[in-house]
C-alpha positions in Angstrom: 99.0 67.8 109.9 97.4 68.1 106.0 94.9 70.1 107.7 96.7 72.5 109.5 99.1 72.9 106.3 95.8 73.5 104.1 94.2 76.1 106.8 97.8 78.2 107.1 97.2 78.5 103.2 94.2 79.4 103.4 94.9 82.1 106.2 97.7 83.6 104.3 95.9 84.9 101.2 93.7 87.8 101.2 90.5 88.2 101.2 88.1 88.7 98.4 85.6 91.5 97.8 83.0 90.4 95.2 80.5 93.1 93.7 78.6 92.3 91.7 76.7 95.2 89.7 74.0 95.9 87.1 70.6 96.8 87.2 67.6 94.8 89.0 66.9 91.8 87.6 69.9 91.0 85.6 71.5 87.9 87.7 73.3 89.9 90.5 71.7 87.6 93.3 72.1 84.3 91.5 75.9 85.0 91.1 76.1 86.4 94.6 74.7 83.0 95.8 77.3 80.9 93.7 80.3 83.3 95.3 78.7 82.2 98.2 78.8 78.8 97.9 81.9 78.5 95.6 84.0 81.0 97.4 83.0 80.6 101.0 82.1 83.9 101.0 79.5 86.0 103.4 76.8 87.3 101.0 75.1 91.1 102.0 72.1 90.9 100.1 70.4 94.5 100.7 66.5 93.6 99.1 67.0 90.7 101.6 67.1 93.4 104.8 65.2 95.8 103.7 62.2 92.9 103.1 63.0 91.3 105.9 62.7 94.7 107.8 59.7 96.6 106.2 57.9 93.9 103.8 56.1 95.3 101.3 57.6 99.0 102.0 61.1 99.9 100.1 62.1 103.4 101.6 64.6 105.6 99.6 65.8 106.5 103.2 66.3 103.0 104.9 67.7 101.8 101.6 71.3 103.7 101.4 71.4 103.3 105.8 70.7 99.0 104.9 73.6 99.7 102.4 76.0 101.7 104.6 75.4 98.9 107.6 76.3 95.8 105.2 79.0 97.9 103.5 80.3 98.1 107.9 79.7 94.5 108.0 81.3 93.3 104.8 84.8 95.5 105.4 84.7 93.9 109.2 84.4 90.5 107.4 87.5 91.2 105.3 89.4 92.7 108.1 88.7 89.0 109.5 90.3 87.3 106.4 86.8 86.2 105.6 85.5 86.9 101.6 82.3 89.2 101.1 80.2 89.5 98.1 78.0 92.5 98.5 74.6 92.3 96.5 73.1 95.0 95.1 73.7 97.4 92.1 76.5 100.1 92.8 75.5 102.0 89.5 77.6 104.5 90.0 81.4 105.0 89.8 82.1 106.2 93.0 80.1 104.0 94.7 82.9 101.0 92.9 85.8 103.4 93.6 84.8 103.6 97.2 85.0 100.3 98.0 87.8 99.0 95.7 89.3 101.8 98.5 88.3 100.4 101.4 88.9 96.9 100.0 92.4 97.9 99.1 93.0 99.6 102.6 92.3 96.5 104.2 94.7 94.1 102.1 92.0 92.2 100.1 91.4 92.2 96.8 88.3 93.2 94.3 86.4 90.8 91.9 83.7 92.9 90.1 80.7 91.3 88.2 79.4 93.2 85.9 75.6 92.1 84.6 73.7 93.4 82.0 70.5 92.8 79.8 68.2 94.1 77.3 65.6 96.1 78.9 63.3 93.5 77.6 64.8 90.5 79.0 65.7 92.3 81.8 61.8 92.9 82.0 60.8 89.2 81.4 63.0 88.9 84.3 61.5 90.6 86.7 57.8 89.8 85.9 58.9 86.2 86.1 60.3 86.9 89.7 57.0 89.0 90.7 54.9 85.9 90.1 56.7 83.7 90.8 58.6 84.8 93.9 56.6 88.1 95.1 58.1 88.1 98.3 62.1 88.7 97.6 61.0 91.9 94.8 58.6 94.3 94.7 57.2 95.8 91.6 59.4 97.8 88.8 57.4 100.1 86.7 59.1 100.4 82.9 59.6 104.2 84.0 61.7 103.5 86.9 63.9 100.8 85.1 64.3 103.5 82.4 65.4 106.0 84.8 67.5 104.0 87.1 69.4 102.4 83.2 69.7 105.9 82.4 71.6 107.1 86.3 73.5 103.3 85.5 77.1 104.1 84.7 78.6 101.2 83.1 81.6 99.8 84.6 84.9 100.5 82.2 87.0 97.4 81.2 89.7 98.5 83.7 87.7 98.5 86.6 86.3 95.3 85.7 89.6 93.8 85.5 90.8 96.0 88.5 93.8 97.2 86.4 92.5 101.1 86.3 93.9 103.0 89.2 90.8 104.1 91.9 90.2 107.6 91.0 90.3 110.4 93.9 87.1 111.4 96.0 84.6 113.4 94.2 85.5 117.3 95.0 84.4 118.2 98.6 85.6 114.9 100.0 88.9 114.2 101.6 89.2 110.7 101.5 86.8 107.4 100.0 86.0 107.2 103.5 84.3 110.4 104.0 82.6 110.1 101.0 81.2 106.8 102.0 79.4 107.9 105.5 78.2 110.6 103.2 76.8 108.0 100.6 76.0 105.4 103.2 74.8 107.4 106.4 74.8 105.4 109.5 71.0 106.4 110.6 68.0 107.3 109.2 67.7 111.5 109.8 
């Protein structure tokens, strides 16, 4: 009877949405894992797709498709009651505001993590993982982490704290959900 008591509980609140965001090497993945764990939680990993699916290759191309399928797969999760934490970046705002949309639109909530580092922690980070672990990262030139800190928009305190309204879809876009099969195309072209 305890059981059954605990599961209806369980059942009756709504689902999480973890994302967890910041630059590579800044503790997305570790966190992600501890949701995980800690919040029962199905974890979407992208660098562990694309690796698993073209190894030492990372194409521009396969990476926003990888994205757009786990996005598919996480919002399918939540519609099951079950909590997702995606795993990768979302630098930019609209890339949040999209799925703190589809989160909402499906009755669960949003927890966003928000990491950051110095770049020369960050750095020490990732040459630490590329010895020791050269099979889950592949190799970050200081010009692309300066580039991809500079295209990084920060997360403001209200989206962090999910008390700032989800603004509209960027001009040219209807709804959040155009916008994300234009983000996140479902093939490669």
């Amino acid at each position: 009877m305890m059981s059954r008591l605990l599961r209806r509980d369980v059942m009756t609140k709504p689902p999480v949405l973890f994302l967890t965001v910041g630059l590579p090497g800044t503790g997305k993945t570790t966190e992600a894992r501890r949701i995980e764990v800690e919040q029962n939680a199905l974890r979407l990993t992208k660098d562990e797709w694309v690796k698993a699916l073209y190894g030492r290759n990372n194409p521009p191309s396969a990476s926003d498709v990888i994205e757009g399928r786990l996005i598919e797969i996480g919002l399918r999760a939540l519609q099951l009651g079950i909590n997702v934490v995606i795993d990768y970046g979302l630098w930019s705002r609209d890339e949040r505001s999209a799925l703190r949309m589809a989160a909402a639109d499906l009755g669960a909530t949003v927890q966003m993590r928000y990491f950051e580092l110095t770049p020369a922690e960050q750095r020490s980070r990732l040459d630490r993982r590329q010895a020791e672990e050269p099979h889950t990262t592949w190799h970050m030139t200081d010009e692309e982490l300066a580039a991809w800190g500079a295209a990084f928009s920060v997360p403001t305190t209200g989206e962090l704290d999910d008390t700032e309204p989800v603004d509209q879809p960027p001009d040219g876009f209807a709804s959040w959900d155009e916008w994300r099969g234009h983000r996140w195309p479902a093939s490669i072209s």
